[in-house]
C-alpha positions as CSV (number, residue, x, y, z in Angstrom):
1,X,13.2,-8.9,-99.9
2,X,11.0,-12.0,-99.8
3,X,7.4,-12.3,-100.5
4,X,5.9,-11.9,-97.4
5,X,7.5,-8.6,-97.2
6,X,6.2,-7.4,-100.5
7,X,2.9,-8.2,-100.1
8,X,2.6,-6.6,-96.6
9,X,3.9,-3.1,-98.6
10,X,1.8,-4.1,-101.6
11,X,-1.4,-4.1,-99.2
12,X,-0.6,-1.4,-97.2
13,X,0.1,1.2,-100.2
14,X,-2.7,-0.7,-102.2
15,X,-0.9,-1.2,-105.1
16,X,0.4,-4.0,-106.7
17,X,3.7,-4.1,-108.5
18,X,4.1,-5.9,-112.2
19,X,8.0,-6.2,-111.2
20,X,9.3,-6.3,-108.1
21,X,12.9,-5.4,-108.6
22,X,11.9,-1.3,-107.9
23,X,10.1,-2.5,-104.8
24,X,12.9,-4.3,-103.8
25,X,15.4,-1.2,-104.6
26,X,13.2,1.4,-102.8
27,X,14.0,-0.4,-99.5
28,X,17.1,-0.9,-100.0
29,X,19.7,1.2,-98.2
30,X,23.4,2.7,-99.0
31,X,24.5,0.6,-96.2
32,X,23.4,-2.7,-97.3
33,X,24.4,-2.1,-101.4
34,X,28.4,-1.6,-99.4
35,X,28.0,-5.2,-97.8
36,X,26.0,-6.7,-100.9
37,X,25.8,-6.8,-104.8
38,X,22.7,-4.7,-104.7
39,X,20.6,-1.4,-106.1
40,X,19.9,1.1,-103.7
41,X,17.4,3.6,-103.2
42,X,19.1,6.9,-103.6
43,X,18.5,7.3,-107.4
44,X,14.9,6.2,-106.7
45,X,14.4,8.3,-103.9
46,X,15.5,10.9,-105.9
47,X,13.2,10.3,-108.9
48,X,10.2,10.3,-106.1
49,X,10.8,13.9,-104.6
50,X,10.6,15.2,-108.3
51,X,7.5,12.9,-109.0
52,X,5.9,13.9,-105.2
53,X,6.7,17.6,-105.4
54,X,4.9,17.6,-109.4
55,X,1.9,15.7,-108.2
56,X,1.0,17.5,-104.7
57,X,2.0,20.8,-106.9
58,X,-0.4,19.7,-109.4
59,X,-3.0,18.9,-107.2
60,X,-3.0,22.0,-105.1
61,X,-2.9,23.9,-108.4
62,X,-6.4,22.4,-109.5
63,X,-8.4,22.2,-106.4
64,X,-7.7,26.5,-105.6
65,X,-7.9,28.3,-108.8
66,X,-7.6,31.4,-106.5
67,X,-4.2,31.0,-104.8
68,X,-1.1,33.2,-105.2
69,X,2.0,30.9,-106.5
70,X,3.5,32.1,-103.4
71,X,0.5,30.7,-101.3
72,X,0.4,27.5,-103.3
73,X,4.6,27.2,-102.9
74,X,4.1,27.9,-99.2
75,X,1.7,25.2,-98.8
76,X,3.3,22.6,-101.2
77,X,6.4,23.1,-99.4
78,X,4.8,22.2,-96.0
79,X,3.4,19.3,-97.3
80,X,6.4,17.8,-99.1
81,X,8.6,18.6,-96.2
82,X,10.6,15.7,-94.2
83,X,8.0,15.8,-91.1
84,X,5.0,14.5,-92.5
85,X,6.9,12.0,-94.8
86,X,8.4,10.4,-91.9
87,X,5.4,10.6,-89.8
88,X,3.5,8.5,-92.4
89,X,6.5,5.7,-93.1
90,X,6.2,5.5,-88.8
91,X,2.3,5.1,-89.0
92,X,2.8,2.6,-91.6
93,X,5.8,0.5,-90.4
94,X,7.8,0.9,-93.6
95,X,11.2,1.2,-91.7
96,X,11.0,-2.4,-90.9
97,X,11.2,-4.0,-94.7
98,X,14.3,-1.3,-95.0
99,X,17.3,-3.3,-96.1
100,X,20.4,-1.5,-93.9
101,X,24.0,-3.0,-93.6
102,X,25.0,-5.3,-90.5
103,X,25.2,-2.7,-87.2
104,X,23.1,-0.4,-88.7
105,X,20.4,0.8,-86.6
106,X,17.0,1.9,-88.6
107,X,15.7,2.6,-85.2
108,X,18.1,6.1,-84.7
109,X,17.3,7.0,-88.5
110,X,16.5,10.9,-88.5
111,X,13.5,12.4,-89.9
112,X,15.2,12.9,-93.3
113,X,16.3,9.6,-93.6
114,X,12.8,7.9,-92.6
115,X,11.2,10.7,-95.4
116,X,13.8,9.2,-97.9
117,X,12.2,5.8,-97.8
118,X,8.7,7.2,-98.5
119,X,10.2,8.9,-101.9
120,X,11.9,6.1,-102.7
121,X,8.6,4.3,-102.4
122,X,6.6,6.5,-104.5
123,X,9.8,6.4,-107.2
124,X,9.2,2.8,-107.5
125,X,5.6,2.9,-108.1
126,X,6.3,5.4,-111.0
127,X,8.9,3.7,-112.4
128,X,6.6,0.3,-112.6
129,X,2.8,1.8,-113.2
130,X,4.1,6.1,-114.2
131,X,1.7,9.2,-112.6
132,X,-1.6,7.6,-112.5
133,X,-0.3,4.6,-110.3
134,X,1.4,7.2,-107.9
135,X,-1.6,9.2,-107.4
136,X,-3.6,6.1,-106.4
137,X,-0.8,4.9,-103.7
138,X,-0.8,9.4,-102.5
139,X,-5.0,8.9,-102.3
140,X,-4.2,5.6,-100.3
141,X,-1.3,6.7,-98.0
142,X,-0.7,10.2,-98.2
143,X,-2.9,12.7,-98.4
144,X,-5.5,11.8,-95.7
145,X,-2.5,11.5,-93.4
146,X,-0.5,14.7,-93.9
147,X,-1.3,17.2,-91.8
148,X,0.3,20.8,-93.6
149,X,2.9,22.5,-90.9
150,X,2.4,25.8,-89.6
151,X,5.4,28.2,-90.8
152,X,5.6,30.0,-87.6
153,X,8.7,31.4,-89.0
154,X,6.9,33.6,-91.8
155,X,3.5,33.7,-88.7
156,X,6.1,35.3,-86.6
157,X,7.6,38.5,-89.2
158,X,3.9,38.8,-90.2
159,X,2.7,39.4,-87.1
160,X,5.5,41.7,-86.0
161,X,5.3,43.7,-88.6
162,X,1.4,44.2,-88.4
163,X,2.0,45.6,-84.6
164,X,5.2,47.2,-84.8
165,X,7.3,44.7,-83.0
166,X,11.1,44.4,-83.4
167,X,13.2,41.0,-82.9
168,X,16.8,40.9,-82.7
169,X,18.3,37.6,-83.6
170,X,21.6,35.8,-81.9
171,X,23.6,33.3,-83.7
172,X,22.5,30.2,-83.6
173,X,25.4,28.2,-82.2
174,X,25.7,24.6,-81.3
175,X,25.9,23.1,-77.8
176,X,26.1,19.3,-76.6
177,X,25.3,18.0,-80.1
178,X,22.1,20.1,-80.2
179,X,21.9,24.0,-81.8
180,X,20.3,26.3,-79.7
181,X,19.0,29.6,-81.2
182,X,18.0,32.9,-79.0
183,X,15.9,35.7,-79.7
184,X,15.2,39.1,-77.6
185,X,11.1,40.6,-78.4
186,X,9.2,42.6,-76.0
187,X,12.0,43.0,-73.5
188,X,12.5,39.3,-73.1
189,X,15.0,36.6,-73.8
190,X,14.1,33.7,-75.5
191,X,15.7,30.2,-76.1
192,X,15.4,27.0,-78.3
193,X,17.0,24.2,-79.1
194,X,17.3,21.7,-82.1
195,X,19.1,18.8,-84.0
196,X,19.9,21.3,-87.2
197,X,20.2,25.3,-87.3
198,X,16.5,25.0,-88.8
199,X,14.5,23.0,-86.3
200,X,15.9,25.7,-83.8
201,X,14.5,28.0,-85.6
202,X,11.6,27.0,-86.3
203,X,10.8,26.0,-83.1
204,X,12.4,29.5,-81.9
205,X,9.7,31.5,-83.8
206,X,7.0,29.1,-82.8
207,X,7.9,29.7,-79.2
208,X,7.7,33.6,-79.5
209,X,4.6,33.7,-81.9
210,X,2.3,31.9,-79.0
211,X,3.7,34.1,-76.2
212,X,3.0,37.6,-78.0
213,X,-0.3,36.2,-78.9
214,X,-0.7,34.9,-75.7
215,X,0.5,38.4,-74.0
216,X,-1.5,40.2,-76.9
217,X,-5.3,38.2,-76.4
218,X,-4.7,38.8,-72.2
């Protein structure tokens, strides 16, 4: 990684680093260590979830004195999950200082893999500056970007329960490189498809939720 590269990351996170060779790691790929006498980023990335999932814990902890831990687990968990992560890397244009391995496309990453490269990140910065230079890079880059998902999932069995309404689940199977999950509520079939089991389902339960809402508000 030259220079120029660092100092575009170093101004877009607003931190500086007092040794590069973590910066340099973070954005560097499995792919690229197989081709090159290099560190990767999957130790660091590692070290970052732990470090991200403390501080947004932490934070949530301090600024509702009220909430349940289930509540604040709920929400931490939506806020740490993959989605937003990658989201923020794309805003940001992150994937492009990624070091990857000749052939490899960073362009047909998943959502996981672009999330790994903001822990990584953020496992850098603590290991040169520790907690307090991580929560200056999350006020920076993260938390006035992350938008918490709805668990329609847990929306869905709450609001069935409240009015008496029963689902029956299918299997979720896999079709054409996709998994497709299928639910029957209210006399009617429903159908949804997604790159893992969990997307599928997710997107499954946000699919009913809206239409017995819908039906239920007409």
């Amino acid at each position: 990684m030259n220079n120029i590269q660092v100092d575009c990351i170093q101004s877009l996170i607003g931190y500086k680093f007092n040794d590069c060779k973590y910066l340099t790691a973070a954005f560097t790929h499995s792919s690229y260590v197989n081709e090159h006498t290099a560190v990767g980023n999957e130790r660091i990335e590692f070290l970052g979830d732990c470090v991200l999932n403390f501080l947004v814990g932490e934070k949530l902890f301090l600024s509702d004195r009220t909430a349940s831990e289930g509540g604040l687990s709920a929400k931490r968990a939506s806020l740490v999950s993959r989605t937003p992560l990658a989201r923020i890397v794309d805003d940001l244009g992150l994937m492009q200082y990624l070091r990857v391995g000749a052939g490899v496309n960073k362009n047909e990453f998943s959502v996981k893999a672009r999330s790994d490269v903001f822990e990584a990140l953020l496992g850098a910065v603590y290991l040169d500056g520790g907690l307090d230079a991580c929560k200056v890079v999350l006020d920076n880059i993260y938390y006035n970007h992350v938008v918490p998902e709805r668990d329609y999932v847990s929306e869905l069995k709450n609001y069935c329960d409240k009015h008496g309404i029963f689902l029956f689940y299918y299997d979720i199977y896999e079709q054409d490189g996709m998994f497709v999950a299928e639910m029957d509520a209210v006399g009617k079939r429903y159908s949804e498809r997604g790159r893992s089991k969990r997307d599928a389902e997710k997107k499954l339960a946000e699919t009913v939720y809206k239409a017995l809402v819908e039906t239920d508000n007409g």
